[in-house]
Every structure is written in C-alpha cells, then in structure tokens.
N, C-alpha and C positions, 0 to 999 in steps of 0.2 A: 671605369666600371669593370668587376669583375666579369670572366666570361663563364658564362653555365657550363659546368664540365661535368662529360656521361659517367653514367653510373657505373660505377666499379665491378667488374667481373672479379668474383672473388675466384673462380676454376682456373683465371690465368693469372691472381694477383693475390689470393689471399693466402696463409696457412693450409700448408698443401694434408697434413694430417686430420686437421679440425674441418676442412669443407670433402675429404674425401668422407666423415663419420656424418657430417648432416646431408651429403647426396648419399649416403648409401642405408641408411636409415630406412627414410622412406622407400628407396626403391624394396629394402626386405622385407618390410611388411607389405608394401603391395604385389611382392611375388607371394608372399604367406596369404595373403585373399583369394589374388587369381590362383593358387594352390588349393584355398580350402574349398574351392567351386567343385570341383571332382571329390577332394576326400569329402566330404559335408555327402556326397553322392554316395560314398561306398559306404561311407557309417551307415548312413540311414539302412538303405536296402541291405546290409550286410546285417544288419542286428534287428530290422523289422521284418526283411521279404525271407535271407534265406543264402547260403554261402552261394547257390548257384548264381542268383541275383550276384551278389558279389564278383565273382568269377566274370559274369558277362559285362559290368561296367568298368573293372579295374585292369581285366584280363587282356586278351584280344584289340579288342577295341580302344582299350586306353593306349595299348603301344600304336595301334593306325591310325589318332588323332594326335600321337607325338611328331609321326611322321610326317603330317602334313602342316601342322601349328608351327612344327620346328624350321619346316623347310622356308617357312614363310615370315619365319621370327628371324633367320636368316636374312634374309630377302632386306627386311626393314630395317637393318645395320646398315646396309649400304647407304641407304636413306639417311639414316640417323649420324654415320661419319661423315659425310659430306655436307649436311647442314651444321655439328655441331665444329666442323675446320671452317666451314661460309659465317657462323658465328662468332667464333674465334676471331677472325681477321674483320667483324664487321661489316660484312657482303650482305645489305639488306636485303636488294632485290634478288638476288641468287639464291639466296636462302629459301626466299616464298616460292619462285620457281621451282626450287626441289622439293617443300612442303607440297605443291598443287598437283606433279609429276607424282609425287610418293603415294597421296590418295589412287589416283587415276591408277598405278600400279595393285594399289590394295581395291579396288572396287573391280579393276579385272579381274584380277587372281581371284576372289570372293564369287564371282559372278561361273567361272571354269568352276573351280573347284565342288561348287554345289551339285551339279550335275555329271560329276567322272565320280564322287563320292557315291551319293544316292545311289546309281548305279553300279559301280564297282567294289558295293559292300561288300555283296556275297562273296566274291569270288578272293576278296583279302580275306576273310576268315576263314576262309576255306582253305586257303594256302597257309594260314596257318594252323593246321591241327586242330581249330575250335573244337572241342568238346560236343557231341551231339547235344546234349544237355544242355548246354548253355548258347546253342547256335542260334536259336529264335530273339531271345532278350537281346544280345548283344548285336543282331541285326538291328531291331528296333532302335535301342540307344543310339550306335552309329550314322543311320539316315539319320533321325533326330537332330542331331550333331552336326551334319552336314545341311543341314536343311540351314541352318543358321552359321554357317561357317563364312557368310561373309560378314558377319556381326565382329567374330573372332578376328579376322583379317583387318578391318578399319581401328577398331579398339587400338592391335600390337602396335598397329603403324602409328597412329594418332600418339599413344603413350614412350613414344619408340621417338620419336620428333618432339616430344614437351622436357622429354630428360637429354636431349640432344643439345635442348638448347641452357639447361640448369634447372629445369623447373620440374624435379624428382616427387614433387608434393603431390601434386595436383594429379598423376593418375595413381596416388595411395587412395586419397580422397576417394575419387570415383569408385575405384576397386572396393573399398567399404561399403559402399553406398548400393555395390550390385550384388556385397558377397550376402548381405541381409537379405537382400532381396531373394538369393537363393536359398539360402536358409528357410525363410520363411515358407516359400512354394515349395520346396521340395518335402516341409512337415505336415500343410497342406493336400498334397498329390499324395501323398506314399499312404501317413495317419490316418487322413476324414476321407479322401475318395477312392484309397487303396487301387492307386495307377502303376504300383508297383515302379519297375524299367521305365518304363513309357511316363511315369510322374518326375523319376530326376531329371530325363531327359529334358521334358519341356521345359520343367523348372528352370534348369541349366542356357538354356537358347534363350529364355522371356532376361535369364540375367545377362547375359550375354548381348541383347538387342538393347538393351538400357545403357552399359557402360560404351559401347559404340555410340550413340546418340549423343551422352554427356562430353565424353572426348571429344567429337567433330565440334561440339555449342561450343565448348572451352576454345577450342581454335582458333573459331568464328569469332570471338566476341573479343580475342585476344588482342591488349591492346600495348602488347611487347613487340620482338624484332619482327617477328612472324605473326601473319595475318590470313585464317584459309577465307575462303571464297567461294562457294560449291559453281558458280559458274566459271570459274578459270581453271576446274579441277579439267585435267587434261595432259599429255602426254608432251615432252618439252624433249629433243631427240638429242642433244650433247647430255644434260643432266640424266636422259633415260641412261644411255650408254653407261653414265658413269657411276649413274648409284648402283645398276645390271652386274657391272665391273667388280664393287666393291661386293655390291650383296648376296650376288650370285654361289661363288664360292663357299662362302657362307651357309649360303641355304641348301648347296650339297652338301655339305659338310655334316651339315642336321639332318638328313636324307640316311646318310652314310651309315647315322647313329642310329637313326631308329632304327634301317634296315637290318644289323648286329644285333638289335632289341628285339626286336622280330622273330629273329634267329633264334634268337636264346630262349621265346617267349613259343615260337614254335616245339623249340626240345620241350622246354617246361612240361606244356601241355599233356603231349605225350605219359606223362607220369602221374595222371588223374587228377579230380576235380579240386580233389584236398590241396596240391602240390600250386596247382594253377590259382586256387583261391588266395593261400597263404604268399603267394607271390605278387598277388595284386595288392595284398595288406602291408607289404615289405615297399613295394613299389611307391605307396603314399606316405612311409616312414622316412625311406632312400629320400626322396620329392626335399624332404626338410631342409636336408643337405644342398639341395643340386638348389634349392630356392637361396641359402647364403652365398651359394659361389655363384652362380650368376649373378646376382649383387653387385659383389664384389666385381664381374668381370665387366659388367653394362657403367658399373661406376670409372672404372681403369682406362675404357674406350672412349668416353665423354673426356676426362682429366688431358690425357692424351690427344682426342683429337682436337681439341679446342687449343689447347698449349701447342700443340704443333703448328695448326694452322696459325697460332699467333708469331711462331719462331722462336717459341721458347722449348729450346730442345735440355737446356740443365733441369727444370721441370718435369717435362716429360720423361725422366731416368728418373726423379727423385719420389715423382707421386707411383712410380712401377713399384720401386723398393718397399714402402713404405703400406704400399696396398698390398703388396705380399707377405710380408711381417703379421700384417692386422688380419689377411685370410689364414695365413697359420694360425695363428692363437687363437681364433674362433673356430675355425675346424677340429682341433684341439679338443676345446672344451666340449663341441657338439659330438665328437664322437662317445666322449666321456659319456655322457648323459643319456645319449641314443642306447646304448649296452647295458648302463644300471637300469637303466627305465623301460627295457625291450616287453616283458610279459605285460606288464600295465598297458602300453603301448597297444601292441598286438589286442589285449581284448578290451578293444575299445571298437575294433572291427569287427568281433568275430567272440562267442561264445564256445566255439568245437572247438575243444581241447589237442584235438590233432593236426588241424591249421596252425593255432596257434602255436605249438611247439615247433612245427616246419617253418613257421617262419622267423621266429627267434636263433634258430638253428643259419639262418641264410642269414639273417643281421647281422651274428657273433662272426660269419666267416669273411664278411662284405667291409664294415663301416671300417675298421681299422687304417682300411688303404685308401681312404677317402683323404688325408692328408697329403698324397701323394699327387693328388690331381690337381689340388692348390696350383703347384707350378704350371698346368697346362691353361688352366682357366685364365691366373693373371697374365703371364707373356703372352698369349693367344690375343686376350683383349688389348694390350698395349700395342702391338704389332697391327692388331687392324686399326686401332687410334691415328694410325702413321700412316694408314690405307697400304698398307702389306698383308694383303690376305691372301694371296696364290700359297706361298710357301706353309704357313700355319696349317693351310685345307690340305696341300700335301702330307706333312711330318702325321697329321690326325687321320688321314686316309690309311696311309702304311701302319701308323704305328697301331693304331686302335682297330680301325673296319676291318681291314684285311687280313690283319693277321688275329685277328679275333672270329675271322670266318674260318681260318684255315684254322686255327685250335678247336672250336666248334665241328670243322668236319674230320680232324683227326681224333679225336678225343669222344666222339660219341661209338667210333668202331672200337677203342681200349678200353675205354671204363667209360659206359654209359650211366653215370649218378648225377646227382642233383650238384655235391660236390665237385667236381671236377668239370661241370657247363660251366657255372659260375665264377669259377677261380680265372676265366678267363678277363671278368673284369681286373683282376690289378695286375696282371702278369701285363696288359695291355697297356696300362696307365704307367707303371714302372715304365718301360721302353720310353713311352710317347714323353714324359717328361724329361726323361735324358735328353733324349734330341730336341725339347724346347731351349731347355737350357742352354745346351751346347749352340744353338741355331741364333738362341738372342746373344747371348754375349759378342757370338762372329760379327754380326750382325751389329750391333752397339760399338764395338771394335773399328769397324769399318766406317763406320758413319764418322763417328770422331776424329775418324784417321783426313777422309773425306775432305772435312769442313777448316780440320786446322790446315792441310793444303791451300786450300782458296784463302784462310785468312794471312798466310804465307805469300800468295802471288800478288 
C-alpha cells in the first residue's frame, strides 16, 4: 500500500519566481488596505472637515502611531522568523509554542502601550512643534488611537504568524473585510453625524477591533501546523528569549526610523500649516511605495526563513536574487507613475492650491531615490530570513538614523528650507545601501567558504 505523503511546501519546493509572485500578491494588497485605513481618514477630513483636520490626522500624530506600530511590527518578525524556520523543518510543537508566546507578547505590549499613549500624547506633540491650530484634533485622534492600540498589536502579530507559515491570503481577506468597514463609518461619523477627528478616529479603532478578532478565530479554528488556544496563551521563557533576540532589534530599528521621521516632521512643522498639511498628503502618496517594498521584504524573510530552516541554503541566494530583480522593476514603474500622476494625486486630499503645489514639489524631489532602497529592503529581509538581525539594525542605525540626525542638526543652521530637510532622505539611503550590499555579499562569501570546509573534512 502506498504511504500518504505530506503536503508539499511549495516556499521550500516549488518555482521560486512564480510562489514568491502568489505570496507577495496578497501580502500588497493587504498592506494597500491596512494603508487605506489612515488615508480613507485623511481624504475624508481633508476634503470634508478642513486642511487643519488634515494636518492633525496625517501630521504629528501619524508619524507617533509609526513609531510605536513600527516598533511592534518589529517585535512580531521575531515571532514570525522563528515560526516560519520551526515551519520549515516541520517542528509542530515548537511552532504553537512560539504562536501561544507571540500572542502573550502582543496582549502585553497592547495592554502597556494603551496607557504610556493615552497619557503621554501631549507631551509627544508637543515635542514636536504641533501647530497650535491643530494641537486639540490631533490630541483627540491619538488617544483614540491608543485607546485601541491593543487591537493593532494582536491583528500584526496574528497576520505576522499566518504569512510566517505560507498563508499570505487570509490576512488580505480580513484586511478587506475591515477596510469597508472603515470606509463605511468614517462616511457615517464625518457626513451624517459630523464627528469630524473624533468620527475617523473611532471609525478607525471599531475597524481595527474587528480585523483583531477575525485573525485570533482564524488561528483558533485553524486546522493546519498551528493551532492558537486562548488558554495556553502565555509566555514560554527559551522561545521568549529567542523570538526578544530576533525581534527586538528589529523593533529598534523601526524606533530609530520614526524617531528621524519625527525629526524631519518636527522641522516641517515649523514652516506652517500649509507646509505640515502638504506633507501629510505626500506621507499617504510616499505610504504606496513603502506598502510595495515591505511586500517584497515580509515576502524575502518567509522564502528565506523557511528554506533555511529546511537547509536549503542554494534557495535561500536564489529566491534574494530573484526578489530583488522583481523589486526593481516595480519600483521602476511606481516611481514612473507617482510623478506623471502627482497633481491628480495631491487633489484627491486637498483642494488649497498652495498644499497642493508644496506637496508635488516634495514628490518631484523624494520618489526618484526610492529605487535606491530596493537594495536595503531586500538584503535587510533576507538576512533576518537567516536570523541575522544584530548587523542589518547596525548598518540602518549608522547609515540612516544617525547620520540623518546629524544632517538634520547641521543643515537646519545653513540653509533652513524644506528642500535641503528632505534631501536628507536619499543622501541616507545611498550610503545605507552601499554597506548592505557590501555586508551581504562578505557575508554570502563567508558562509559558502564556511560550508564547502565542513563538506571538505
């Protein structure tokens, strides 16, 4: 009698071109959802309430819900390389164990995070220049925000563990399912009961408490390698250390970024309502972009970490290649299309003819070098594939944070312009991709040198 043989992983067996194009699919339209949850926010209030409305949800407040999503989007890669290498190698039980640890990590983080937020709004917007004008709204939004930010926290990690393991579908799905959802309440709150701020915000949380909900059921009811459990949800102290290990770095890393965003987002400020508006509108154009290269990088770290953990190390080099090729060529064309299409673009947010030229003006001088980061995104992702993330959070500390603060504090005493804040982004991105490149290939070098030794002794 034959014997029943498991199901074939195509991420360590099949067409490394054709399954990196159906995982990464899905994952771009479900960052283009969870993307449209905020801009869906700044359309409305920007073209019903009022640029200041704009200013407060896009402004301030959008860069200190990067900072803390990001740190925690971080966090949940740890999570997610270590389940999808226990996947990889077919470690059932180890696997649930870090799925049951990874909640218990997002239901903490969720549970802190609500009340340092709530509390410590004012004093972020305050440090950063907020605008008198727009200081009230952008209060409101932010609690708001945090009030449900352990919604945000369960969701990333939950969808963060279902593409871990292959399964990129299923939080597009959901992401649809909650991005109506805000649509719908936000045309509700703002339109019929004119809630203004206070209408996207809640809109925004009530979508946000549903796509948390459908993740966890999806878990629960899952009847693949992984199986959650809300009573085993709990902290597991080798697997905490090690997902801590992987995700930690990580989540400084995204710390590091927004704190430079910050930065930049504080100079802004400084240069009026118009300057600060037209920047939130570029911020949700920029988004389009950083939503394909994260794709691409959440797709390269699943490829990698599952093929590693299987021992397939000629895979893991060929699916890097091959996902940086296909980020080229689409960056490419995106850029293309971002620059012909900028005014159209622009007044979809915004009617003031003076926003809108200031920010088409930041477009023309930004997207160009958006090809350049390609290289950080995919070697970045491959390298934590491998669970090498110490070095990656280095080369992006030096090359981008720090020396993007120190251009920021020497270049606001020479020429304080809008032009010369910003250029700090690709003058940062040049460097930092040199030293990827240069870092992987040593790197790739070494390993290979490595491995043909031991098959030598």
């Amino acid at each position: 009698m034959e014997t029943v043989r498991q199901k074939k992983n195509e991420i360590t067996e099949g067409i490394i071109w054709k399954q990196l194009l159906l995982f990464f699919f899905p994952i771009l339209l479900g960052t283009f959802f969870q993307q449209l949850y905020n801009t869906i926010d700044s359309v409305i209030v920007g073209q019903f309430v009022g640029k200041e409305a704009l200013a407060s949800v896009g402004g301030s407040s959008a860069q200190i819900v990067a900072l803390v999503v990001g740190f925690f989007t971080g966090l949940s890669s740890g999570a997610a390389v270590t389940i999808a290498q226990f996947t990889g190698a077919r470690k059932e039980e180890t696997a649930n164990d870090g799925l049951h640890n990874a909640y218990a990590i997002a239901a903490a983080g969720g549970i802190a995070l609500t009340f340092i937020g709530i509390l410590g709004a004012p004093f972020m917007l305050r440090l950063m220049n907020t605008p008198s004008e727009i200081m009230a709204d952008s209060l409101i939004y932010l609690r708001i925000y945090f009030a449900g930010i352990l919604f945000v926290l369960v969701y990333n990690m939950g969808s963060a563990i279902l593409r871990a393991t292959g399964d990129s579908k299923s939080p597009l799905y959901i992401l649809i399912i909650c991005c109506v959802i805000n649509i719908v309440l936000d045309t509700v709150f703002v339109l019929v009961f004119h809630m203004g701020v206070t209408g996207v915000a809640v809109a925004t949380l009530i979508a946000q408490a549903a796509s948390a909900v459908i993740v966890t059921y999806k878990l629960i009811r899952s009847g693949g390698l992984l199986h959650l459990s809300l009573r085993k949800i709990r902290f597991h102290g080798t697997l905490l250390k090690m997902q801590l290990k992987l995700g930690l770095p990580t989540g400084f890393e995204s710390i590091l970024f927004a704190i430079t965003n910050i930065a930049i987002q504080a100079a802004i400020n400084t240069f009026g309502t118009d300057t600060a508006a037209a920047w939130s509108a570029f911020g949700k154009l920029d988004a389009i972009f950083w939503m394909v290269s994260t794709a691409f990088g959440i797709s390269i770290t699943t490829f990698v970490g599952q093929n590693y953990g299987a021992g397939k190390m000629d895979r893991v080099r060929r699916s890097t290649r091959v996902c940086l090729c296909m980020d080229l060529v689409v960056s490419v064309l995106l850029v293309a299309a971002l620059i012909g299409a900028r005014s159209v673009l622009f007044r979809l947010f915004t009617s003031d003819e003076t926003v809108a030229q200031i920010g088409c003006d930041m477009l023309l001088f930004i997207t160009p070098w958006y090809i350049v980061y390609v290289f950080i995104e995919i070697l970045a992702g491959s390298l934590r594939g491998r669970g090498n993330v110490v070095v990656p959070v280095v080369i992006t500390l030096l090359g981008v944070c720090v020396l993007r603060i120190i251009w920021l504090a020497g270049v606001l005493r020479v020429s304080p312009t809008i032009h010369a804040i910003i250029f700090s982004y690709p003058v940062t991105w040049v460097i930092t991709a040199l030293a990827f490149i240069g870092y992987y290939l040593w790197h790739d070098r070494r390993h290979t040198a490595a491995h043909s030794g031991q098959a030598r002794s």
